[in-house]
BAVEXSE-471941 format. One record per residue: residue in one letter; y, x, z of N, C-alpha, C, O in turn. Coordinates in steps of 0.02 Angstrom, whole numbers, plus 50000, padded with zeros to 5 digits. Each point is the difference from the previous one (the first is absolute). Layout:
AYXZYXZYXZYXZ
...
REM end
This chain:
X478004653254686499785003149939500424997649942500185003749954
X500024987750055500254999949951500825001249980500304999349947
X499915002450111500845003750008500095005849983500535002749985
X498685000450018500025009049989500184998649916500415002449961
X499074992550031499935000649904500774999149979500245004149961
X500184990050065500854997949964500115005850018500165002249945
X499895003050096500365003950016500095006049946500485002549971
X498674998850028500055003549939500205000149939500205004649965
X499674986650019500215001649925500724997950006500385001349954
X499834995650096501095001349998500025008349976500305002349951
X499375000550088500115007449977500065002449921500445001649960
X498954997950041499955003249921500314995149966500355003549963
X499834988150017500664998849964500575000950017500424997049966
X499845006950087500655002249998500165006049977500565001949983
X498825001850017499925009749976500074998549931500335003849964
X499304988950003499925001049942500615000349972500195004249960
X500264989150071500594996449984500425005849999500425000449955
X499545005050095500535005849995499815004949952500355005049997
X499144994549965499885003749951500234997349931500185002649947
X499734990850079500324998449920500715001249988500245002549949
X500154995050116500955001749983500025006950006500505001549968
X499175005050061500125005449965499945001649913500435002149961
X499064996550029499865000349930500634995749955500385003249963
X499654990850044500524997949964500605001350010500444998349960
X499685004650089500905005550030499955004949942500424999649956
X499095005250039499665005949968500094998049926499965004949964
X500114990550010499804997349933500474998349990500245002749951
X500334990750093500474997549974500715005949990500414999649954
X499615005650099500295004849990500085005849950500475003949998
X498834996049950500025003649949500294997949929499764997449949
X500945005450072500544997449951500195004149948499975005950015
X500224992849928500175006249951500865000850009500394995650017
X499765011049969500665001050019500445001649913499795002949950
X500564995250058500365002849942500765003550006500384999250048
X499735004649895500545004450010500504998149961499804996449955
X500985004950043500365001749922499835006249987500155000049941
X499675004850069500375006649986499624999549916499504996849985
X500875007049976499734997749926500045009249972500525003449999
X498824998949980499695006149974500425001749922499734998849946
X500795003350059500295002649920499595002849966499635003850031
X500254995349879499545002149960500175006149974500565001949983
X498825001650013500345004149983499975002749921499584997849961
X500915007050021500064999649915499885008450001500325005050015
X499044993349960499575007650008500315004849902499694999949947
X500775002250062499995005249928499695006549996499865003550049
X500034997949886499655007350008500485004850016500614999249992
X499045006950037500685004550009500105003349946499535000849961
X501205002450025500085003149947500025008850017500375001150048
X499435003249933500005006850029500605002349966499945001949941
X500484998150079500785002149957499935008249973500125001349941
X499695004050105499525006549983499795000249943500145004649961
X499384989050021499515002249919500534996349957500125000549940
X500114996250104500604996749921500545004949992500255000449944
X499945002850096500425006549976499645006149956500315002549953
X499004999950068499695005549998499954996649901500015003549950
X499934989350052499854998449917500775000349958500165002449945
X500204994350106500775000949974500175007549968500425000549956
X499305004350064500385006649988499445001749963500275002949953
X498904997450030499625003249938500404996349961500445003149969
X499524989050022500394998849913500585002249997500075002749945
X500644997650103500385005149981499945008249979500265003649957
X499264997350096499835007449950499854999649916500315002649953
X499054992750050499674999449909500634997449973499945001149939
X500594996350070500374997449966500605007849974500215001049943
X499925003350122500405005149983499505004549972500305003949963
X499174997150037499655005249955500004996049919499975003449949
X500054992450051499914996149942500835003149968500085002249943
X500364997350097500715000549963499955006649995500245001749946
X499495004750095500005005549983499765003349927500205003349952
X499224993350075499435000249919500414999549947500035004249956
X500424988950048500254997649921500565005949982500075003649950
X500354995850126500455005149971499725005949974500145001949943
X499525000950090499755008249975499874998749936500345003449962
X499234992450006499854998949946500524998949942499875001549941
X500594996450076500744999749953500255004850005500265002649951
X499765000150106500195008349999499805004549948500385002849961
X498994997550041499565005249959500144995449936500345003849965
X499624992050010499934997049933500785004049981500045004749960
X500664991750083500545000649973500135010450001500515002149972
X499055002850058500005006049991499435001049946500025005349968
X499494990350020499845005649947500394996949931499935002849945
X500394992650062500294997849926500575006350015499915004649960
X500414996250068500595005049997499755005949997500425004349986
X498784998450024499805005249984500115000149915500405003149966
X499104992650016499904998549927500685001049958500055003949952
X500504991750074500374999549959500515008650006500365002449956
X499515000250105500225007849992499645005149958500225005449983
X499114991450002499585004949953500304998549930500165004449960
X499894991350034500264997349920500595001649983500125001949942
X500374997850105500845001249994499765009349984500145003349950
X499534998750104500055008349970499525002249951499935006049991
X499754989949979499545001449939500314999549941499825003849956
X500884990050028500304997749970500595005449998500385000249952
X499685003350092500525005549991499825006749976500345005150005
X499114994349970499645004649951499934996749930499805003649954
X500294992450039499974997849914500455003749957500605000050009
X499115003049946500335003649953500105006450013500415003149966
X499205000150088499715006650013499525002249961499474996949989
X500715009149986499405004849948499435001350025499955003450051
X499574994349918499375002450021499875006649990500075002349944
X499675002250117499845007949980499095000350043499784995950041
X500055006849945499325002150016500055003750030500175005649981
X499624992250114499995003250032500805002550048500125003650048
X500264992549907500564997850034500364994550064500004993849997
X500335010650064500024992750073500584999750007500165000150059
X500464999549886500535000650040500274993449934499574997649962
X501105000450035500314996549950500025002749950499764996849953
X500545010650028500045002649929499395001049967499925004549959
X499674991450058498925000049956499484999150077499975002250057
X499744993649902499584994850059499255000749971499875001949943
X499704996250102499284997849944499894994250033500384998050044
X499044998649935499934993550017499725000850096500214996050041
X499445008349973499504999150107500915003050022500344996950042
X499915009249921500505000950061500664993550002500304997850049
X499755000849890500354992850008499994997150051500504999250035
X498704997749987499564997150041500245000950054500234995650036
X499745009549975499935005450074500695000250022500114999750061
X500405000849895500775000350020500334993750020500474999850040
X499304995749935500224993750001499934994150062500394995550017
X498655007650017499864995550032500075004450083499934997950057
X500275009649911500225004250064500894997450023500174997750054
X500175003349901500564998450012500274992450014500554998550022
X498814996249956500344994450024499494997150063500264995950038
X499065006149973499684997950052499645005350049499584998250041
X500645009849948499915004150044499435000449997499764999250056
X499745001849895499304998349984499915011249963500415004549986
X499134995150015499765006149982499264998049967499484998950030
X500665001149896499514999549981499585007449954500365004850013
X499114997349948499835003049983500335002049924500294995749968
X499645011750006500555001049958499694998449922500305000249946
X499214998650064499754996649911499584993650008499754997150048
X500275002149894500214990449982498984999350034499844995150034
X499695009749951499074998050015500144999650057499734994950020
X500615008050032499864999050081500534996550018500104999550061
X500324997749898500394995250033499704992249997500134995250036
X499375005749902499564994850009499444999350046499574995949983
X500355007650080499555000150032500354995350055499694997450047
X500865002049944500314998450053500204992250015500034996049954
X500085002450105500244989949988499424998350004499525003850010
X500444986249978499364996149981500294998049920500554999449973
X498784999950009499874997549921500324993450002500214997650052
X499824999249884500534996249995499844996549934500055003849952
X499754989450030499744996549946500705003349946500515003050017
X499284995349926500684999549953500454993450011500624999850000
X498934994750010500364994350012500424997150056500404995350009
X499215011750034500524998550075500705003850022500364998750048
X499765007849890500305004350011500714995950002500184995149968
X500285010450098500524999150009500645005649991499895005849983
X500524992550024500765005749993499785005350059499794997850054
X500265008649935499955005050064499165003749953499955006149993
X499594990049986499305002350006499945006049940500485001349962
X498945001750035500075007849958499624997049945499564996450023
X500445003849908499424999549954499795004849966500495002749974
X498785001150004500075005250008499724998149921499894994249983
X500005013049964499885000049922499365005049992499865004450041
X499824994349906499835008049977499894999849920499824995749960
X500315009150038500295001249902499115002349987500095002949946
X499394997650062499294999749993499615002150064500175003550048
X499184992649935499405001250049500374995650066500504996449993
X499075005150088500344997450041500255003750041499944998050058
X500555010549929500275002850032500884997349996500405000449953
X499674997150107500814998350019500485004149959499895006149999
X500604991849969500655008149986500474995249977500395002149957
X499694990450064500684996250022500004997450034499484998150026
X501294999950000500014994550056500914997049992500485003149978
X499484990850047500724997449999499954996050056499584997650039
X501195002749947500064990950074500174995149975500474999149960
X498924995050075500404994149972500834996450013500074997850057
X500405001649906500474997649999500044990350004500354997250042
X499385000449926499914995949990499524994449978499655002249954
X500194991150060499464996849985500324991849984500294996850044
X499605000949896500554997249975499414993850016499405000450015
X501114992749972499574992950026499494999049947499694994750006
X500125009449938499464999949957499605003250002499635000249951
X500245003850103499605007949999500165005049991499795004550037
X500744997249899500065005649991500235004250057500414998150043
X499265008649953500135005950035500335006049976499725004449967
X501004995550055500475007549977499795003550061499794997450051
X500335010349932499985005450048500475003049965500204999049942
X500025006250114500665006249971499485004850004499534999450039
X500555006649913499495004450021500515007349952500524998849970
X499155008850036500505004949952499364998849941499415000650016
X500694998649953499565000149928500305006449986500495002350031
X499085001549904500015005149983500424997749930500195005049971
X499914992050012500584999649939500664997050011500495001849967
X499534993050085500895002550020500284997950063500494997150022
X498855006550003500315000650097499614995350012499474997649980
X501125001350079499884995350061500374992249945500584999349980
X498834996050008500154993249972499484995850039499505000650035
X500944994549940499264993850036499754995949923500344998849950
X498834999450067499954999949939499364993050031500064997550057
X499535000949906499454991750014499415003949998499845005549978
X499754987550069499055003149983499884997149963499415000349984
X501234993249963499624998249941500455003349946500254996649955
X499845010250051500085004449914499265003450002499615003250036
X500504993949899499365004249936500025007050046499475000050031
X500765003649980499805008250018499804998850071499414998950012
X501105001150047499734997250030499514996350055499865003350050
X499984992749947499614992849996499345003349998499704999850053
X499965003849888499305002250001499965003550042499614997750041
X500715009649980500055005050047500104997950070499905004450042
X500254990749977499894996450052499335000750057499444998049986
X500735005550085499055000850009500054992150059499704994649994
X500775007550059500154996250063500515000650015500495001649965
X499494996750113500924997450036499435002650064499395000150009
X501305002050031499785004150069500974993250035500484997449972
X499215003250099500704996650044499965004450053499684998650051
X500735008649937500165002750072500514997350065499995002550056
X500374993149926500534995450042499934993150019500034995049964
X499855005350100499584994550025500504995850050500425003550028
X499594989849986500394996050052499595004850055499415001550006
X501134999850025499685001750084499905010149997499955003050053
X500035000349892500065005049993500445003450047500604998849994
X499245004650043500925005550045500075004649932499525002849975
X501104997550002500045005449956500805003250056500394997150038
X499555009149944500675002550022499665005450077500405003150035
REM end
């Protein structure tokens, strides 16, 4: 009986004993490994869409060439209507010292609307109406203080029916305002809106010639 008992327990401490050097094989073998290989960083930039940076490149070149169009056109028209102007005046001025006739459209006797009418036909291809009341219908109104060379000023000798008109010639660095006009006592003269005669008869100013106008 008592050989059965050593027998047994030789047993179970040698099962045990082989349980323990598995376990510590199992354990001492769990080793950490290491590497070189080394992970490059990376350098994350935003992307750039070259597409919208072109598609922006060419609107501000556009706004920039409409911008130069704009200006030019605009010097255009300024530097044509001064050469309008100054063609109305050169052929208004080539009537000075023409006889006034009533009801007269040619050089040998003039009246004051066909004056008008000849002057601003032959130098800006304009067709205006043949007496001085409906030529004032015509154009925008026009302060006295704003009036310029080219603009119509119109008169009336009583009440407020129209029956003169002239062009302004000139507007001097003090105000004063000359017009050429045919007066009925010695033609075609240029005369002020500050003479005594005149100055009272004075009603308004009409501007049929405008920057940007097509005439012709």
């Amino acid at each position: 009986m008592k050989k059965r008992v050593l027998i047994y327990t030789f047993f179970v401490a040698t099962f045990f004993s082989l349980q323990s050097c598995v376990s510590n094989y199992v354990v001492s073998n769990n080793q950490t490994y290491k590497t070189d290989a080394k992970f490059a960083s990376l350098d994350i930039k935003p992307v750039s869409n070259n597409s919208d940076d072109n598609k922006g490149q060419k609107v501000l070149a556009s706004i920039a060439n409409t911008n130069e169009v704009i200006k030019r056109s605009a010097i255009e028209n300024a530097i044509k209507h001064s050469n309008t102007i100054d063609n109305i005046l050169s052929e208004a001025e080539s009537y000075l010292g023409t006889p006034y006739r009533f009801g007269g459209t040619s050089r040998s006797g003039i009246d004051c609307s066909a004056f008008v009418l000849s002057v601003f036909g032959a130098a800006a291809g304009m067709n205006l109406p043949r007496v001085a009341a409906e030529q004032s219908q015509e154009g925008d109104s026009v302060e006295r203080t704003q009036l310029q060379k080219g603009d119509l000023v119109f008169f009336s000798h009583g009440g407020r029916r129209i029956s003169h008109v002239g062009i302004v010639e000139d507007v001097t660095p003090e105000g004063e305002v000359k017009f050429i006009h045919a007066a009925t006592s010695k033609g075609v003269m240029v005369s002020s809106l500050d003479d005594n005669y005149w100055g009272p008869k004075f009603k308004f100013a009409k501007r049929i010639v405008k920057e940007g106008l097509n005439l012709y």
